[in-house]
N, C-alpha and C positions, 0 to 999 in steps of 0.2 A: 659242706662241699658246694661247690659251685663253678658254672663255666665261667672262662676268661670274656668277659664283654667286648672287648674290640682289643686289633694287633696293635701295639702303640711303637713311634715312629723309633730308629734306632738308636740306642744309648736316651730314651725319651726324648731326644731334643727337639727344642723348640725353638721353629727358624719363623716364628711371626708371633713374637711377643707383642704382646700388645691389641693385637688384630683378630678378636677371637671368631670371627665368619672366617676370616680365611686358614687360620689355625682348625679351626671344625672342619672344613671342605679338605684340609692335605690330610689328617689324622680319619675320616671317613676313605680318601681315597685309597689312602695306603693301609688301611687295615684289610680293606676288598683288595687289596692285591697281595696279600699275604692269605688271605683266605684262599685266593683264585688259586697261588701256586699249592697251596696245600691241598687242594681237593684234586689237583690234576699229580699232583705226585700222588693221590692215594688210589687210584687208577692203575698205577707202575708203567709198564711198558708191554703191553699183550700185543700190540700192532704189529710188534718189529722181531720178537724173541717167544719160543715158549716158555715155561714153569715162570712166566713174570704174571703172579695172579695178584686181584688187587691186593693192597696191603693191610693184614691186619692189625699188624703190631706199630702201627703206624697210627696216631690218631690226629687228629682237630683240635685244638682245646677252646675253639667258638662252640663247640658242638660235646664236649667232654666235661662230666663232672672233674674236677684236680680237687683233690684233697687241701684241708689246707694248711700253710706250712711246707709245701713241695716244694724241695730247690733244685734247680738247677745241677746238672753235672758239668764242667766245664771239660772240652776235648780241647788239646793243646797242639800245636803244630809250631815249625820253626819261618820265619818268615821270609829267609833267603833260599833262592831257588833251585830247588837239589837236581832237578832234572841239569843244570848246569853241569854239578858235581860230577851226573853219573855220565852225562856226553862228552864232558872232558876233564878224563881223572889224571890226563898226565902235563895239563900245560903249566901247574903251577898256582899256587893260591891264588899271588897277584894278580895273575891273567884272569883268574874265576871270578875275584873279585868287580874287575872292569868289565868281563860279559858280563855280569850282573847290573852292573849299572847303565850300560851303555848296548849291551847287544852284541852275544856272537858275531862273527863275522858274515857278510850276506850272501857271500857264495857258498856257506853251509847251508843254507834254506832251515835253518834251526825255526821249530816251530813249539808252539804256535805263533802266527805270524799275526802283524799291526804294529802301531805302536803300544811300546810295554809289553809285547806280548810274551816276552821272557820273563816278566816278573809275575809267573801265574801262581804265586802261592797266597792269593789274597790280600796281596801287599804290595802297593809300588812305591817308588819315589823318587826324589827329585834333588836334585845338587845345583848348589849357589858356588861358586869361586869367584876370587878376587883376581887380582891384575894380574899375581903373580900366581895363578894355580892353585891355589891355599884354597879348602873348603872355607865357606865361611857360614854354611847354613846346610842342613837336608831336611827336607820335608817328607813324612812317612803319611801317608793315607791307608785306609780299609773301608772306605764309605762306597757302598755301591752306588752303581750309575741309575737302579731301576728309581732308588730314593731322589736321587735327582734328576729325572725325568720328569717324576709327580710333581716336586716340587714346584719344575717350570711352568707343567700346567696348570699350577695356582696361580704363582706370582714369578714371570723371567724376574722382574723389576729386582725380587727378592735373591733371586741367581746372583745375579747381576751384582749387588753389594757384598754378595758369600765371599764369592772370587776376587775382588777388590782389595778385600780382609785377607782374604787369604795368600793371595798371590801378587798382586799389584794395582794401585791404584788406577793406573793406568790403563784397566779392562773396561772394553768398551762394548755396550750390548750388541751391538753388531759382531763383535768379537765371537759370538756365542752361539749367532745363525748356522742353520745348517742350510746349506747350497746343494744345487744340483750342477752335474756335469758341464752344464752349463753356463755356473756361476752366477744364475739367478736364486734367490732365496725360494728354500719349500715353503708355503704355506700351508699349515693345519687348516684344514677346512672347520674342522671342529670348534675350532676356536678364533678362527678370524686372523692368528698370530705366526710370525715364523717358529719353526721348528726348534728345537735344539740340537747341536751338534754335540754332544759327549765328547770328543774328540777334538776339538778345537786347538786353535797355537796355544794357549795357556794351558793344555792337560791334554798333549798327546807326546810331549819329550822327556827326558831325565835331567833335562836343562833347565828349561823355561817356568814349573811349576807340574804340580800333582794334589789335585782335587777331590780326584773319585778315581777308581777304578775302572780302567777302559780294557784291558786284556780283555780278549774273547770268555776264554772260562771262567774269569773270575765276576760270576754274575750271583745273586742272590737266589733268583728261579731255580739256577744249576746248583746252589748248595741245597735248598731243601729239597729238590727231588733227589741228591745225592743220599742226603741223612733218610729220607723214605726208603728208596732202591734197599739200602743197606740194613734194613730191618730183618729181610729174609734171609733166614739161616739154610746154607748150604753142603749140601754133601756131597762127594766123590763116588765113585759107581761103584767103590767096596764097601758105602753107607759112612766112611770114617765123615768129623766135620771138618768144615772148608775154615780154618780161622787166619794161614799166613794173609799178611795183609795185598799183598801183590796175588796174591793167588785170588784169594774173593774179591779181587776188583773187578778181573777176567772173567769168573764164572758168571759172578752178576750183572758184569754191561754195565756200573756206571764208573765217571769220570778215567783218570790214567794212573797206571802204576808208575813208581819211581817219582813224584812228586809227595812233596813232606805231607801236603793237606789232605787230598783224596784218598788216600790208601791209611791216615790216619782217623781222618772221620769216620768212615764206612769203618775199620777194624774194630773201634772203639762203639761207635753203635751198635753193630753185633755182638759183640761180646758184652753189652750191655744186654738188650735183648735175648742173646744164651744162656747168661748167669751161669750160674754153677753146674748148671744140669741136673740139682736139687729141682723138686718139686716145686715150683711157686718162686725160685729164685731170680727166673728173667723178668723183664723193665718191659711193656710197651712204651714206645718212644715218640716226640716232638719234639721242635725246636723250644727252647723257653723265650718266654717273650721278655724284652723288646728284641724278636728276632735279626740277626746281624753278627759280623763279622767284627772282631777286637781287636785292639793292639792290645798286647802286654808290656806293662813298662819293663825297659831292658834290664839285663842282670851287669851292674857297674862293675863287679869284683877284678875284671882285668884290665879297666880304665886305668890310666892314669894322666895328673894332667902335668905341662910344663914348669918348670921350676920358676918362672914369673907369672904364674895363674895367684890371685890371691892367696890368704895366709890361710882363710879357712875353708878357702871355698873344695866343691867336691863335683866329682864327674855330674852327678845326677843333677846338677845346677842346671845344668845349660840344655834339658829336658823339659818340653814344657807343650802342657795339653793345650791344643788347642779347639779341639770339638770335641765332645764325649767327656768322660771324667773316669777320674781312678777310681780304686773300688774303696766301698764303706765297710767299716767294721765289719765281721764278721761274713763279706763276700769272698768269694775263692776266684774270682777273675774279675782285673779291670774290665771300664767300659769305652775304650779311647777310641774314636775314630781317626783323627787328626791328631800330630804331632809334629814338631820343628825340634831339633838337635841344634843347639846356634852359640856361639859366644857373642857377650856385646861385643862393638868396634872397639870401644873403648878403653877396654880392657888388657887390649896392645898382643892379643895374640887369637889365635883361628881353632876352628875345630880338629885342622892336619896338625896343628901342634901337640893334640892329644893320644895318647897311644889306646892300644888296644892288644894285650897283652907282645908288647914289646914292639908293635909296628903302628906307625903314625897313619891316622885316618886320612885314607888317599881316592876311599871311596865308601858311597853308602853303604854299598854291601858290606860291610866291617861293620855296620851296628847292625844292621838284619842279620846279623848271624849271631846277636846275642839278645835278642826278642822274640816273642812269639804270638803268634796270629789266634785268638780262641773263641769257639761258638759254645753252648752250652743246652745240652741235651735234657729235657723232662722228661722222667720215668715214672710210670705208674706200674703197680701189679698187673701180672697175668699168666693166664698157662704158658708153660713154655709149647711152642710150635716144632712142630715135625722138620728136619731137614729138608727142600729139593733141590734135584739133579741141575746142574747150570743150565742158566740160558741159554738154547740154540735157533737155529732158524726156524720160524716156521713156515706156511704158506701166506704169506708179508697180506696185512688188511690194509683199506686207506686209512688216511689219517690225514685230518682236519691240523695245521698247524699256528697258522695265521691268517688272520683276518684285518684288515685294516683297509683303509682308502688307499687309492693308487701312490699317489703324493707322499703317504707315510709310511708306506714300506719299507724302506729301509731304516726308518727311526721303529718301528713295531718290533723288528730283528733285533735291537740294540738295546730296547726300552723292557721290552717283556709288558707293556702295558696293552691291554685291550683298546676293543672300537667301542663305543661309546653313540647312542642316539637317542633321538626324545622321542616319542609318541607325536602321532601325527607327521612325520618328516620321513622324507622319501632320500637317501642315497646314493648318487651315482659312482660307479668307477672304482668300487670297491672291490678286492683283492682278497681270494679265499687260496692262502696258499698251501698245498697238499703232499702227502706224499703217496704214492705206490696208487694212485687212480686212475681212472681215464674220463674219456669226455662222457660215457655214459653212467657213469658212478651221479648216485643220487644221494642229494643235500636235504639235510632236516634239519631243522632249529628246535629243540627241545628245551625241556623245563619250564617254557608258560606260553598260550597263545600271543597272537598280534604280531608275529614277525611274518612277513611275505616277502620272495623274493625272485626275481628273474635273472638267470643266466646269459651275460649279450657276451660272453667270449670264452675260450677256451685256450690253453697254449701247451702242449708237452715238452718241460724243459731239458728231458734229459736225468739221466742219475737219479729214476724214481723219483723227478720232483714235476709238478704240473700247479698250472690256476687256474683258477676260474675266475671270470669277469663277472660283478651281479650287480645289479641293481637292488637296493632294502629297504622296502618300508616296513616303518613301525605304526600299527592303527593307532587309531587318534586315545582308542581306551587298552592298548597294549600293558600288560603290569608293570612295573618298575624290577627291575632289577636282571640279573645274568642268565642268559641263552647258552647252550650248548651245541655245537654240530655234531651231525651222525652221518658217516659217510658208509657208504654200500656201495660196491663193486656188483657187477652180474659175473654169476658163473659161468665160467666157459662152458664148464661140462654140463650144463642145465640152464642154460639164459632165464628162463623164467622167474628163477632163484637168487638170489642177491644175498651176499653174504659182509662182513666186516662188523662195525662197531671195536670198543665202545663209543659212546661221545664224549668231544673234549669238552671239558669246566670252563664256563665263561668266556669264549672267544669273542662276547657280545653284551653288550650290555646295555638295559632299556635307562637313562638318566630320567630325573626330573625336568621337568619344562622349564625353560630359562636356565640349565645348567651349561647349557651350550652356546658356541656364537656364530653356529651355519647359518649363510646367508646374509650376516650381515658385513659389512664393508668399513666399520669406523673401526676397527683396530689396523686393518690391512693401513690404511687410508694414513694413517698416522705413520708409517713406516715407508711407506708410498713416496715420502716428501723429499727422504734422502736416498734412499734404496731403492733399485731395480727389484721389481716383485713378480713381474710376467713368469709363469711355467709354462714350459714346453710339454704339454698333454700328445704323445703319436697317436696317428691314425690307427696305429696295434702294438698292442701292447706289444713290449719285447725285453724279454726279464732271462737272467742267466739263473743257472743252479748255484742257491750260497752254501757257501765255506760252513758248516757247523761246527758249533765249539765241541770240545772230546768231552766237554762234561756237559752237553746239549741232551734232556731224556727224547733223542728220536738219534735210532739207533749209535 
């Protein structure tokens, strides 16, 4: 028996062959940020619900013996988007089809809203046509946005050639900035460098290309604290168990019913974790690693191709992986990230040439409807646990959500990645954003000394959301490694008393020295030469309440 030593990156892949310091520094980053979501989904949700006690049947496997020889369970899902299905079950395939690719209408206010935001079933993608209408390409993604956020803050450079490959040569790193309202570039203080935009003209249409996963719910953070949420088994107030899948989506608070993925992970988890209701026959549960979202290669059986398609050739031709790989002997689920669906030109006909049991491919959604999206769940033995009663309100505690510099705020929302600082270094202008506080609720950084900090602002935004403005130094012998916040409200009914917790996992993190580039100016300086860089810092802050995704763990 032995623990898993580090998270490794999705499908293993490796985006810096060759480069093994910066292959080390993304494969560290991103194992701590599979760590981070795992310790704060095993936490649950007590702030915002009662009966959400931490989890137990929920583990770590940095921290868990796994037997050896445990494989994986894989949960399967469909990857075209049924919330479509169920809002409009009378316009007609083809019209379901085309909201799928292109977006309900926008005076329905069909949400969730962005772009892609329809396609939340952990699957987007992207349509090529030619002169005359003819598909001549779609490109299908499942790579979350969080894996490439890390990636940028190793290497843009390495962004930069992904998208190139993958979408067009013609992407240019400026392309890839993320701007302010003002259309000057953010700059990461942390690093000297601009931001990245997730969202960008090359991965924000069903037109132009599809990268990574930009819909709001379809985040990595939101699937494991989904697959956590859904370990606790539930009962109804006549004690029977809670197992319809739309019904325990409800009781337990996370992600939405009527989508193919959430109401299938979570059924499929649980009833993992309930087993038979023999003795000894429930799974405590994790994700198996390399934690991530799959394509499955599609089911070809209703393809067919045109009567001038070669002599031997076969649907499944014009399929072909482009990041991740299919699966090996003996695995029960591909590992595909990236995919392209494409005829050559040459070939003298298009992908709308090909049917799909009896109608010509007119949109992507005609192959997402015969694929499937799969994560793959680790069980270990254990007692089975007691039912309880659903989650309901209770007297709401603060809660610590984000932490970041003022500057990257909006990329911390998008990224899920933490703040980051060295020892010895003082930060300004940094953003503790909360929920259900007030200006007298008090901050603590827990899990190692050497963090200090001052409070220079305060804002109440409304919709139980508030910030706090601080100041943070790290002493100069501060320990290395992740801080937690604990936030306390005072009781009205007793001021002297102060009630809430717990604290969040790692909103903070001490780095090594020189892992950062605050303070200095030759990265900006290089970027300087062609690009406006000035930000506009206000005299006060002035931040609105954001949109949270339905599969967001804060309420």
């Amino acid at each position: 028996m032995a623990k898993l030593t580090q998270f490794d990156p999705p499908a293993n892949q490796n985006d810096f062959c060759g480069e093994e310091e910066k292959e080390k520094a993304l494969r560290t980053r991103w194992s701590n940020n599979i760590n981070r979501y795992t310790e704060q989904t095993l936490k649950n949700d007590p702030w915002s619900s009662v009966n959400q006690p931490p989890l137990s049947q929920y583990f770590n496997p940095l921290k868990t013996d796994i037997p050896e020889g445990t494989k994986g369970v894989p949960i399967k899902w469909t990857a075209f988007p049924n919330r479509i299905l169920m809002a409009y079950p009378n316009v007609g395939e083809r019209t379901q089809w085309q909201y799928a690719d292109e977006g309900p209408p926008p005076e329905d206010n069909y949400g969730p809203s962005g772009p892609r935001g329809w396609q939340d079933e952990y699957c987007e993608w992207s349509v090529t046509r030619n002169a005359q209408g003819k598909i001549t390409k779609i490109m299908f993604t499942c790579e979350n946005r969080e894996y490439w956020y890390t990636l940028w803050d190793v290497d843009p450079n390495v962004v930069l050639g992904l998208y190139q490959k993958l979408v067009s040569p013609e992407v240019k790193i400026e392309d890839l900035y993320l701007r302010n309202q003002q259309g000057n570039l953010v700059i990461d203080p942390a690093t000297g460098r601009p931001a990245y935009n997730d969202r960008n003209a090359w991965n924000s249409t069903t037109t132009a290309g599809a990268v990574h996963l930009i819909s709001n719910p379809n985040s990595l953070s939101a699937e494991v604290f989904l697959a956590g949420q859904a370990t606790v088994l539930r009962r109804d107030v006549a004690g029977n168990p809670i197992t319809d899948k739309n019904q325990l989506i409800n009781c337990s608070r996370y992600g939405t019913p009527n989508r193919n993925s959430d109401p299938t992970i979570g059924a499929s988890v649980n009833g993992l974790v309930r087993g038979t209701g023999a003795p000894g026959s429930g799974l405590r549960i994790s994700l198996a690693n390399p934690v991530g979202l799959y394509i499955q290669e599609p089911s070809f059986n209703t393809y067919e191709l045109p009567f001038d398609a070669p002599e031997y050739a076969k649907p499944s031709d014009y399929w072909k992986v482009i990041r991740g790989r299919k699966r090996d002997s003996g695995e029960e689920m591909d590992y595909i990230l990236h995919a392209v669906y494409e005829v050559p030109e040459e070939l003298g006909f298009t992908v709308s040439d090909i049917t799909i049991n009896g109608f010509n491919i007119e949109y992507g959604a005609q192959i997402a409807q015969t694929f499937q999206i799969a994560l793959a769940g680790l069980g270990l033995p254990q007692v089975n646990q007691d039912g309880l009663l659903c989650a309901g309100e209770p007297k709401l505690l603060p809660r610590p959500y984000v932490l970041r510099e003022l500057e990257m705020l909006s990329v911390a929302f998008r990224s899920s990645l933490n703040m980051r600082i060295e020892p010895g270094t003082t930060v300004e202008n940094v953003v503790l954003y909360a929920f259900d506080s007030d200006s007298q609720s008090t901050i603590e950084f827990t899990g190692s000394p050497g963090i200090t900090f001052e409070t220079t602002d305060f804002q109440d935004l409304g919709s139980n959301q508030q910030v706090f403005i601080l100041t943070i130094t790290a002493a100069p012998d501060a320990p290395l490694g992740n801080r937690s916040i604990l936030m306390k409200n005072p009781d009205p009914d007793n001021p002297a008393n102060y009630y809430g917790g717990p604290a969040v996992f790692g909103l903070l993190e001490v780095v090594a020295p020189g892992t950062l580039n605050r303070n200095q100016d030759a990265a900006v300086s290089e970027v300087a030469e062609t690009t406006p860089t000035a930000i506009a810092m206000p005299d006060k802050l002035l931040l609105a309440p954001i949109e949270l995704s339905n599969r967001s763990n804060v309420r």
